[in-house]
C-alpha positions in Angstrom: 0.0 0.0 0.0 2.9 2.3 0.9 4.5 1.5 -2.3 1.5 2.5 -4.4 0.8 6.0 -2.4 4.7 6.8 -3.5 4.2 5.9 -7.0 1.0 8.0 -7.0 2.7 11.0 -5.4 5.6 10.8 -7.9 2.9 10.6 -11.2 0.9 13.8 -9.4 3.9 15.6 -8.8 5.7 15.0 -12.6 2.5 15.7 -13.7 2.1 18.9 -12.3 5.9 19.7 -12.9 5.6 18.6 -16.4 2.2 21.0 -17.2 4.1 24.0 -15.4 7.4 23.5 -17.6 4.6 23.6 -20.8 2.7 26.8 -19.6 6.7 28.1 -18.9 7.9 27.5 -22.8 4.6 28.9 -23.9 5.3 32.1 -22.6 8.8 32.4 -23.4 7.5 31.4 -27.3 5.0 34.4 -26.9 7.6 36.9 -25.1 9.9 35.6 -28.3 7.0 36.9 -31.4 8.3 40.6 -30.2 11.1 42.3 -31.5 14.6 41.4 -29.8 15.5 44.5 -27.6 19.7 44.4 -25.9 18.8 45.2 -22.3 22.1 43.5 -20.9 24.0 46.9 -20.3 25.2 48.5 -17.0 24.5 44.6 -15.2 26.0 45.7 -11.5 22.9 48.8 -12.0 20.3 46.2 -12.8 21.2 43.6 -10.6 20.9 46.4 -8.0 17.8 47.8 -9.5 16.5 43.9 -9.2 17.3 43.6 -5.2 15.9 47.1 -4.5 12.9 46.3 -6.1 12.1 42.6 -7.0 13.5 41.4 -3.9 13.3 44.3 -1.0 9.9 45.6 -2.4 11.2 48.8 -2.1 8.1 50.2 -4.2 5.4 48.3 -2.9 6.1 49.9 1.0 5.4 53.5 -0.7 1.9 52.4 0.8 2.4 51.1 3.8 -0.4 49.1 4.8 -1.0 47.0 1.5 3.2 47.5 1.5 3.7 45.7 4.5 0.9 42.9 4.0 2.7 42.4 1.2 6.1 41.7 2.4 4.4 39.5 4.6 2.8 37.5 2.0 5.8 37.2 -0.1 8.1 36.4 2.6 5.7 34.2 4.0 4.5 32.2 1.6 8.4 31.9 0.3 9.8 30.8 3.3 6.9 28.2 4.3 6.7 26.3 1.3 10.5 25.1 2.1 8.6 22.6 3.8 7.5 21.6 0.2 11.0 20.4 -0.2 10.3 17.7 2.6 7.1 16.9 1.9 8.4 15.8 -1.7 11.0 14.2 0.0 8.4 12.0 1.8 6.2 11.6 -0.5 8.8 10.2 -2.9 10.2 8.0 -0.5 7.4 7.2 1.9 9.2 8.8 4.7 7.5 11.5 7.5 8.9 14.6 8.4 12.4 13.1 7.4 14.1 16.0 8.5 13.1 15.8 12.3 16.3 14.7 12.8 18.0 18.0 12.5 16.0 18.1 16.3 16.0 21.8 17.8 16.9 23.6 14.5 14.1 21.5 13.0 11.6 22.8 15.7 13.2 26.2 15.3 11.9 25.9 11.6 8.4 24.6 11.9 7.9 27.1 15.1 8.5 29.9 12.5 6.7 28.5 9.5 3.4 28.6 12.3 4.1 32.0 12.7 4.3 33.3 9.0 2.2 31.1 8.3 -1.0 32.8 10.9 0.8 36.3 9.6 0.2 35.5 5.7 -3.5 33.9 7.0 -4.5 37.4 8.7 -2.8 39.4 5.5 -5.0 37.8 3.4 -8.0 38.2 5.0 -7.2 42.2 5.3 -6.8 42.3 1.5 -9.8 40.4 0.8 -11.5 43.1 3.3 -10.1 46.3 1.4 -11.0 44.7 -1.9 -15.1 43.4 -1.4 -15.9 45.5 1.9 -13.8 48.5 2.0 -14.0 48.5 -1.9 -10.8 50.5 -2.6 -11.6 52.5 -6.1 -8.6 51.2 -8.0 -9.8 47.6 -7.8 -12.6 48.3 -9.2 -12.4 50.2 -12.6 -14.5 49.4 -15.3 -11.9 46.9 -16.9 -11.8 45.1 -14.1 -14.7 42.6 -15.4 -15.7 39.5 -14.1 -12.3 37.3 -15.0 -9.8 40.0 -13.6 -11.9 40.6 -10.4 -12.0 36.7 -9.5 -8.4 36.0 -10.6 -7.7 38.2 -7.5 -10.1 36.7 -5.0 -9.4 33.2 -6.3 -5.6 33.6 -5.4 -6.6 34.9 -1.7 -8.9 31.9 -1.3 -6.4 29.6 -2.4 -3.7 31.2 0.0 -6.4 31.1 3.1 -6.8 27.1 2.0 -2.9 26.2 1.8 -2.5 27.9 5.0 -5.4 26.2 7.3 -4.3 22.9 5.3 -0.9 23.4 6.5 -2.2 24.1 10.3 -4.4 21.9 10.7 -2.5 19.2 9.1 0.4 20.3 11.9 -2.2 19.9 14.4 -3.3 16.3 14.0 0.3 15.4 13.6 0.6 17.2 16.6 -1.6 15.3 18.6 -0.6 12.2 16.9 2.4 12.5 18.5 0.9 13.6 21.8 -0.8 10.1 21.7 2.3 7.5 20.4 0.5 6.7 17.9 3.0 5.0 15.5 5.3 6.1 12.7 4.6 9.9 14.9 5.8 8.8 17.9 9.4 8.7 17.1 9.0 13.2 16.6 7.6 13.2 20.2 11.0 15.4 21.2 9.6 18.0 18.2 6.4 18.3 19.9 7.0 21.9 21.3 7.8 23.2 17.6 3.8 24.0 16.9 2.9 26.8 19.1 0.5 28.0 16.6 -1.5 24.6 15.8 -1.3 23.1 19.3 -4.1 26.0 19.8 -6.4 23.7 17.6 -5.7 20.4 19.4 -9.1 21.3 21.4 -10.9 20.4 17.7 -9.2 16.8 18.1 -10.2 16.0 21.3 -12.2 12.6 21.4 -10.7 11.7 17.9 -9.4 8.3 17.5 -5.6 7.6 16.0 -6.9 6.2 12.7 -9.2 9.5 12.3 -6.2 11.9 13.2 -4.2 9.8 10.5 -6.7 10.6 8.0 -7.3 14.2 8.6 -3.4 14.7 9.1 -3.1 12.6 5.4 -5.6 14.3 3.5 -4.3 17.9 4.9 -1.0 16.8 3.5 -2.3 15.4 0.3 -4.8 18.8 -0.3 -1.5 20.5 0.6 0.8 19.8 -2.1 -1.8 19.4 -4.3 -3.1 22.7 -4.0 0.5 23.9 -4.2 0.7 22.2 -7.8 -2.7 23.6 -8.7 -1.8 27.0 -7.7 1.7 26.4 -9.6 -0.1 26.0 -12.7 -3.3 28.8 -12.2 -0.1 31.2 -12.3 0.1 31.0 -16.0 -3.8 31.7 -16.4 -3.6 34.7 -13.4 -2.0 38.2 -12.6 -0.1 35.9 -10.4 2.6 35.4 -12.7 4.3 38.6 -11.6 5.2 36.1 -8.6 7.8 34.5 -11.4 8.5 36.9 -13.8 9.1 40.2 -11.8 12.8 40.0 -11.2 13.4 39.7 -14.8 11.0 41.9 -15.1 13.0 44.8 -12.8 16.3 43.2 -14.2 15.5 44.5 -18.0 13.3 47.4 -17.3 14.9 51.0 -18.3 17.7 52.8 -16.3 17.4 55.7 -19.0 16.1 58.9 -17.1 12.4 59.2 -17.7 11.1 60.6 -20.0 13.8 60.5 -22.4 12.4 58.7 -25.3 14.3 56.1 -27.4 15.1 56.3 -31.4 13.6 54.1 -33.8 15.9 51.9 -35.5 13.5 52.1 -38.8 13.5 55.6 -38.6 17.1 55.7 -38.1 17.5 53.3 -40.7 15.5 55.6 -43.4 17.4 58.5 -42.3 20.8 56.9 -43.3 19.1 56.1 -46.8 18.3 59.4 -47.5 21.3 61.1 -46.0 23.6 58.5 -48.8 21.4 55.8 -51.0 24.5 54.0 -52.0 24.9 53.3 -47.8 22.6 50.3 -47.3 22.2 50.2 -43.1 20.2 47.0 -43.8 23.3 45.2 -44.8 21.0 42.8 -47.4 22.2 41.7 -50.8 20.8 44.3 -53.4 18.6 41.8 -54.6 17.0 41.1 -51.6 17.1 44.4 -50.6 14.5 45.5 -54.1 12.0 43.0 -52.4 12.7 44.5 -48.6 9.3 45.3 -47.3 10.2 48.2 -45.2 10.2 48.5 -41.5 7.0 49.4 -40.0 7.3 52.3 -38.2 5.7 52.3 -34.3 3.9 49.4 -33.3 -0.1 48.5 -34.3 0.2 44.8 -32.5 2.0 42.6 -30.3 4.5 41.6 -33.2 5.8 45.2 -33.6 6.5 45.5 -29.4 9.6 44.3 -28.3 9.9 41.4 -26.0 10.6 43.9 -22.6 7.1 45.5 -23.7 5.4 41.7 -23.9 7.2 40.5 -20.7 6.2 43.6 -19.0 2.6 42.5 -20.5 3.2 39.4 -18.5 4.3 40.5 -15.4 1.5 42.8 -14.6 0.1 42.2 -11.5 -3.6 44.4 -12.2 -2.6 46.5 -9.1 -4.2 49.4 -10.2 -1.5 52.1 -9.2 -0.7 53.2 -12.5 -4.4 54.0 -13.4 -4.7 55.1 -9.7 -1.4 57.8 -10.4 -2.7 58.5 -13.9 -3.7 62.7 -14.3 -5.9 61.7 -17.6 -7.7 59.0 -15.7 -8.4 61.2 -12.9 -9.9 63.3 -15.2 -12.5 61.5 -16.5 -10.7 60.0 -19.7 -10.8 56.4 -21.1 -7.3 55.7 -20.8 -6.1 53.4 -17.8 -2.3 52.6 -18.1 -3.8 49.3 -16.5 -6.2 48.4 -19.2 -3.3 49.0 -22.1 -1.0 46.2 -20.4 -4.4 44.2 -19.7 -5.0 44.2 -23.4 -1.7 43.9 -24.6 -1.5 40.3 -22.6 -4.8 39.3 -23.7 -3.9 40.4 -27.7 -0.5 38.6 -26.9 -2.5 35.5 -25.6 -4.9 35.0 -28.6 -1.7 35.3 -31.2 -0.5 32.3 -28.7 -3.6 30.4 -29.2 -3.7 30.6 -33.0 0.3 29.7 -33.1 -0.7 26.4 -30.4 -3.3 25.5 -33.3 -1.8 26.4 -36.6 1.9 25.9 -35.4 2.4 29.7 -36.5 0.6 32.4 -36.1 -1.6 33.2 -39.7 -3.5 37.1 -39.8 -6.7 36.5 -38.2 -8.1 40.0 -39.3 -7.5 41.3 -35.9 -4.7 43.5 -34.2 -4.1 45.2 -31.0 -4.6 48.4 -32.0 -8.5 49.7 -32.5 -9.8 45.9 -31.8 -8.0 46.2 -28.1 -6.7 49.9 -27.3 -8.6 52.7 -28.8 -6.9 55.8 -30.4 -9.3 57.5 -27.7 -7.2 56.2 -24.8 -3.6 56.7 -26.7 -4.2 60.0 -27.2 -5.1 60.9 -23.7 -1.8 60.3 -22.5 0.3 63.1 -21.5 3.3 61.2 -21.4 4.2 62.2 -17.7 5.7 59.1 -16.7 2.9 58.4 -13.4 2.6 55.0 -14.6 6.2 54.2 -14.9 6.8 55.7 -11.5 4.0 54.2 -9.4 4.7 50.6 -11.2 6.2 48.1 -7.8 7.1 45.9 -10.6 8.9 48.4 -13.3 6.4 47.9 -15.2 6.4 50.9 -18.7 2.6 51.1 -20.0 3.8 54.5 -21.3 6.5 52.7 -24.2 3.4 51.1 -25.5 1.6 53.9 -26.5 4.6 56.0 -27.4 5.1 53.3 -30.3 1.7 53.0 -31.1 1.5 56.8 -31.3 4.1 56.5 -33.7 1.9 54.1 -35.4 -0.7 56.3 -36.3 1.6 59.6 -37.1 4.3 58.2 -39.3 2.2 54.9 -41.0 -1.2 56.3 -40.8 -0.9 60.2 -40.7 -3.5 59.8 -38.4 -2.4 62.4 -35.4 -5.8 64.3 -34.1 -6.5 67.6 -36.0 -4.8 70.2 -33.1 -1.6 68.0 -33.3 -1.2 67.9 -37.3 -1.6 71.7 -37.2 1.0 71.9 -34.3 2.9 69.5 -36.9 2.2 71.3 -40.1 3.4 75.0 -38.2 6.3 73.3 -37.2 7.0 72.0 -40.8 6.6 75.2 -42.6 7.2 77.7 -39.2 9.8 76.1 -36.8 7.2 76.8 -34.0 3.5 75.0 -33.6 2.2 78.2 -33.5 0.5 79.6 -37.0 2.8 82.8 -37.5 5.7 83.5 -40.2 9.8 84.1 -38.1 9.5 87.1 -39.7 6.2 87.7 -38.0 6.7 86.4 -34.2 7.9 89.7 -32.6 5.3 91.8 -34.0 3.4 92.2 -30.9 6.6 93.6 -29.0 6.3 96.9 -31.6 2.9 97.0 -30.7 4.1 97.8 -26.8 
């Protein structure tokens, strides 16, 4: 029987291991359909920038109370789930709690785990109050439909589960070994190292050892279990930030913001113009006839480069850029939250398309106009909020910058005050409608 419950662990854990590593390649073939960006500059800065922020949440504490919950769930659920290592341990080799042996520091170990884990219990709770009863605005914007608003309560009902799984399961071992029951007796001299569960031995009371052994079993089995399913519900959640923001923070910009970067295309057409013999695309001639030029700015996911598309990823649906943002707060349609929303969910169905057709083929759609309106790109005034207020470096504002650039170099299709402003400074050197000769007229007039 013993043998059988090992080789069933090992199939439930390869399998969930084995559906992770898929979801895993998946995204790295979707980051991949972007245009290759060289982020690997100045490394000392970013791996700096990376412990700062990934790692030290140095943005997150800028509000303290969800800040510090936070931490607390980070560090938390971190630092318990070391305890995964020995339950796989176990599980593969039908041992239990192989690592009692280590005695005081073992008891040390456990004692803490309690304690983060009633912490992360209580942190959860609080978040789940702010969001349904408190209602905090920036959780509830208008994009924030039915899947967006569950994926958060779904993760805080899952981390409530794993965590009274983990107690209670601590408590019937607890009292197991309170009792001598056998294959628990032997971490009798560990008993001390559950200060928070031994509060629940009073639920156990009158419980016979073969009913202790099953809740303490099928804690541990719902346990790891749950820890798989949760492994795998990060590549369909906002919970992927989890994984993906210290690459996130490692290849975000350390260019002062603000300070907006040169299009290769453009630069490229420049060069032609400036000498046509100089080819900057290096091709053959021949193949350089039957070029089809660069597209300038970015009108879908293939024209972002893969930073923009893991930064797609990595969003965690916060709400503090849209929260920060001057042109929400006045009443527009953009929401620096909604552009990365849409980005992920454009980059998702290209994804689904290359899973079924083994590469993506035009399906008549694109992200701009089908996902982002020209509304909410030209709302932006490009102040950097967004950028600033992201805990995760997350730049909403490069993806309408490029899609911007879209519409004014591909499409000439700027809104009428800005072609004006364009077409002054064209024929003027100045947006404003008035000849150099004419612009100091009104001092004369003084």
């Amino acid at each position: 029987m013993q043998f059988i419950t090992q080789i069933v662990f090992l199939l439930v854990l390869i399998g969930g291991i084995a559906f992770f590593t898929r979801n895993i390649r998946r995204i790295i073939r979707n980051i991949k359909v972007g245009r290759k960006v060289d982020r690997n500059d100045h490394p000392n800065e970013r791996w700096g920038q990376m412990a700062r922020i990934a790692i030290g949440q140095s943005k997150m504490v800028k509000k303290p109370i969800a800040g510090v919950l936070h931490v607390i769930v980070y560090l938390g659920f971190i630092i318990i789930n070391i305890e995964v290592l020995e339950i796989m341990i176990d599980g593969i080799f039908g041992t239990h709690r192989i690592l009692s042996f280590l005695g005081g520091l073992y008891s040390f170990l456990i004692g803490s785990f309690e304690i983060l884990a009633i912490l992360v219990l209580v942190s959860v709770v609080v978040f789940w109050i702010r969001r349904m009863i408190l209602q905090i605005p920036r959780f509830w914007n208008k994009e924030m439909t039915s899947w967006p608003k569950n994926d958060a309560l779904n993760i805080l009902y899952f981390e409530m589960v794993l965590m009274s799984l983990f107690l209670i399961m601590n408590a019937a071992d607890h009292q197991l070994q309170l009792n001598g029951a056998a294959h628990y007796a032997q971490e009798a001299g560990i008993a001390g190292a559950f200060p928070i569960s031994q509060v629940f031995l009073p639920w156990f009371e009158g419980f016979s050892n073969a009913s202790l052994i099953i809740v303490e079993r099928s804690s541990w089995w719902l346990h790891i279990i749950g820890i798989l399913i949760f492994l795998n519900y990060l590549y369909y959640s906002k919970h992927l930030h989890i994984l993906l923001a210290f690459p996130n923070v490692y290849y975000a910009k350390l260019t002062p913001k603000g300070k907006l970067d040169n299009l290769e295309s453009v630069t490229n057409e420049v060069k032609l113009m400036m000498d046509p013999n100089a080819n900057p695309y290096a091709a053959p001639a021949e193949a350089a006839e039957n070029e089809v030029p660069e597209k300038f700015g970015a009108s879908d996911v293939m024209d972002l480069n893969q930073i923009q598309l893991l930064n797609a990823y990595t969003c965690t649906e916060c709400g503090r850029c849209t929260a920060e943002c001057p042109a929400n707060q006045t009443g527009k349609k953009l929401s620096p939250r909604k552009i990365m929303m849409d980005t992920r969910d454009r980059l998702e169905e290209v994804g689904e398309i290359i899973n079924k057709k083994g590469k993506f083929e035009n399906d008549g759609k694109q992200l701009l106009d089908d996902y982002i309106l020209r509304e909410e790109l030209w709302a932006c005034t490009t102040c950097n909020a967004c950028v600033e207020a992201c805990p995760v470096g997350i730049d909403p504002l490069s993806i309408i910058v490029d899609m911007r650039r879209y519409l004014v170099m591909e499409q000439s299709a700027a809104p009428k005050d800005l072609a004006i402003a364009m077409t002054n400074i064209e024929n003027n050197g100045a947006p404003w409608p008035y000849n150099q000769m004419d612009r100091l007229n009104w001092a004369e007039e003084n």
